[in-house]
N, C-alpha and C positions, 0 to 999 in steps of 0.2 A: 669878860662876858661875851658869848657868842653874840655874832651882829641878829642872826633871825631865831625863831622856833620854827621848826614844819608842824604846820597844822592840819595838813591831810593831802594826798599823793593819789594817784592811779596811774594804771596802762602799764606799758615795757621798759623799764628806767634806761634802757640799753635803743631804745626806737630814734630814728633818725631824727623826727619834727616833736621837740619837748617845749614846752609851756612853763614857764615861771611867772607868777604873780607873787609878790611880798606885798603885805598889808601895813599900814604904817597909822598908830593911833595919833590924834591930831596931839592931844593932852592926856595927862595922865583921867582924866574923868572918861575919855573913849576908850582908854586900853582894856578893861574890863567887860567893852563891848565884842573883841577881837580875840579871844585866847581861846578860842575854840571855832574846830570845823564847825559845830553847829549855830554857831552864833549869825545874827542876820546876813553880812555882808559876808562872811569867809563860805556860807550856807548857800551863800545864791552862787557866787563862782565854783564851789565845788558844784551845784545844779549844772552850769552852763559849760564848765570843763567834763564832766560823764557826759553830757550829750555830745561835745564835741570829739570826745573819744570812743564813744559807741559809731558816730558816724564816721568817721576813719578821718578825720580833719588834724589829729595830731594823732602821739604816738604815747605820749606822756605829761604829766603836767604834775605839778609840784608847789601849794600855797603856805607860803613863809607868813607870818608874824613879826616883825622889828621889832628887837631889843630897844630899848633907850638905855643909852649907857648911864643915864641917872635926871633927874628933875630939869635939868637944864638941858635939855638934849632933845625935847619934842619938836619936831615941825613949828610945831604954832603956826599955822599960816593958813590964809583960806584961797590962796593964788598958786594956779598951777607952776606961772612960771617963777614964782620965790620957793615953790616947792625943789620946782628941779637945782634952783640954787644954792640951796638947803642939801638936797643930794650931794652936788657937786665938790661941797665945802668940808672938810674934814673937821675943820673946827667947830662948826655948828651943826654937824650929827653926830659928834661925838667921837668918830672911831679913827680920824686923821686919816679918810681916806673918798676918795670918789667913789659913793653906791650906787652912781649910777654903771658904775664900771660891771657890774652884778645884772647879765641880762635879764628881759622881761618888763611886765607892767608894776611899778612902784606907785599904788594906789594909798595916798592919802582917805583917811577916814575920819568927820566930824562932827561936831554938833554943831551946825551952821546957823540954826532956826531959820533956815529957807532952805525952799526945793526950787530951782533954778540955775538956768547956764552959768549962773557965774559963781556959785557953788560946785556944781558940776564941769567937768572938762577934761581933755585929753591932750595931748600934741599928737591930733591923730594925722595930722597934713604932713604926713612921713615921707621919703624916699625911697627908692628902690635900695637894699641893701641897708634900711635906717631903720629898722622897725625894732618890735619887743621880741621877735624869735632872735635876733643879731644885734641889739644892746638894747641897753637899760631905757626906759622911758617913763617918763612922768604921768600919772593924773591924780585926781579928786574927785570925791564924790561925798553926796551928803550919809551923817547917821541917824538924823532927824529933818523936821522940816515940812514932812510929806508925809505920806501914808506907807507901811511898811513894806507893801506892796511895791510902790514907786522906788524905794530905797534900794531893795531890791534890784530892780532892773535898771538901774541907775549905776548902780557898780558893776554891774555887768557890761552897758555900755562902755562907760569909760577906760573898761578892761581890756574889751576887744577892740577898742577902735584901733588901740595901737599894735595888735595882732593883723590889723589888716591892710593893705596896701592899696590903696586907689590907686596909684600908679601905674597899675600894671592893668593894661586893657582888658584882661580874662574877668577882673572882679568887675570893671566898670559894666561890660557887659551883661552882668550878671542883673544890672538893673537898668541900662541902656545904651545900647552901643554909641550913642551920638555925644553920652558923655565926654566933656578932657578930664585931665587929673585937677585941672584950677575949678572945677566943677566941686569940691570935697562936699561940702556940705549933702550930698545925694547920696553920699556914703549912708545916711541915718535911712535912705530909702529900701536897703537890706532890709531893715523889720521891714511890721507890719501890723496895723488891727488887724488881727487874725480871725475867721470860722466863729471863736469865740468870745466875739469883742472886747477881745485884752490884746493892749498895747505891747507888743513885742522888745527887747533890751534896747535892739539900736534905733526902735523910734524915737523913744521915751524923751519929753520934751520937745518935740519935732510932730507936732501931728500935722501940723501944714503940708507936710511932705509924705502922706499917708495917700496910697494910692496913684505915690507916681513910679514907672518904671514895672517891669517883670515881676516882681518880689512880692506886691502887696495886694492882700484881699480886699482891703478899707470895708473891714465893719465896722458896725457901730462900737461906741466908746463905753466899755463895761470896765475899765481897771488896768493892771500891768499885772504882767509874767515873765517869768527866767524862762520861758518855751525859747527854744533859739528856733528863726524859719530856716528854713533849708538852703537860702541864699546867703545869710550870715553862716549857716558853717560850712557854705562850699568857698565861701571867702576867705575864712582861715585857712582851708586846706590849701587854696591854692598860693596863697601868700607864703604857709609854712613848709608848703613845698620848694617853692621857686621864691623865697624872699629876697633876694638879689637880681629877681626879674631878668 
């Protein structure tokens, strides 16, 4: 059995800065949630990958589905870092081999019954040269829990956080030069309540941090959206461009 399915593609397959997210069902009861572009979570990144290739932030981008090679072979886990272990392990994804070896965001997806950080997460405290444009990277995000809205923007976060580099001074300034990189957490300050008081991907669970830096309108609090602001996709481009800083 092939390890993924494509579930849906844009841009120049042949473009310099490509995009890989593979979606990975937590249990066989989430995979049914996932086998399709249009389905909630693979629906929101397809959203936020055309916007980021309308705005020239990448060139290509490409969202997988994981196979399970059979009953015994899900994730099962609701921890980012037994996820990546999980990846790591050949015996326990099944295919005897490291998928994390397989660039991009390797987003777990489940049925948590909670919406919160520790549901939600990335390894986005990445390196120069460490990211999801130049290897493979872990996260999770909820399939319930919250409102479908927040679901939404919740995998979208988790997705790009690992597309983007704090490290590299061009993004921090993007939300304030006085930033360091041990600053991460200000990374979430890319979103923003936006004009239309919806929470933007990379605030979402981070409203404390709404309205600090360049990047944020802070309106009032009407909901979440896949709308990416212009600071999170000038942040993938610049990281997709120079991900090795």
């Amino acid at each position: 059995m092939a390890k993924y399915s494509k579930l849906t593609e844009g841009g120049d397959s042949y473009g310099d800065v490509q995009m890989y997210i593979r979606v990975y069902p937590n249990t066989s009861n989430e995979e049914g949630n996932v086998n399709s572009s249009s389905d909630t979570v693979p629906g929101a990144l397809k959203s936020a990958c055309e916007q980021l290739l309308s705005y020239g932030s990448i060139d290509y981008y490409r969202i997988y589905k994981f196979n399970t090679a059979d009953s015994d072979h899900y994730p099962k886990t609701d921890s980012n870092n037994s996820f990546q272990s999980w990846l790591e392990d050949g015996s326990d994804n099944g295919y005897g081999e490291d998928l994390s070896s397989y660039k991009g965001t390797h987003l777990l997806v489940g049925d948590y019954n909670e919406c919160s950080t520790s549901t939600a997460n990335s390894a986005y405290v990445v390196s120069c040269g460490d990211n999801a444009f130049t290897t493979g990277v872990g996260a999770i995000s909820p399939l319930s829990g919250c409102s479908t809205s927040k679901v939404k923007a919740s995998a979208v976060q988790e997705t790009l956080h690992n597309f983007i580099n704090w490290e590299s001074k061009d993004v921090r300034c993007l939300v304030d030069c006085g930033f360091t990189s041990d600053d991460y957490m200000y990374e979430h300050a890319l979103g923003e309540r936006n004009s239309s008081h919806n929470t933007t991907p990379l605030l979402t669970y981070h409203p404390n941090l709404n309205g600090i830096g360049d990047c944020s309108y802070n309106g009032a609090d009407n909901g979440y959206t896949t709308s990416l602001t212009w600071c999170t996709k000038e942040a993938v481009k610049i990281t997709g461009n120079y991900p090795s800083c």
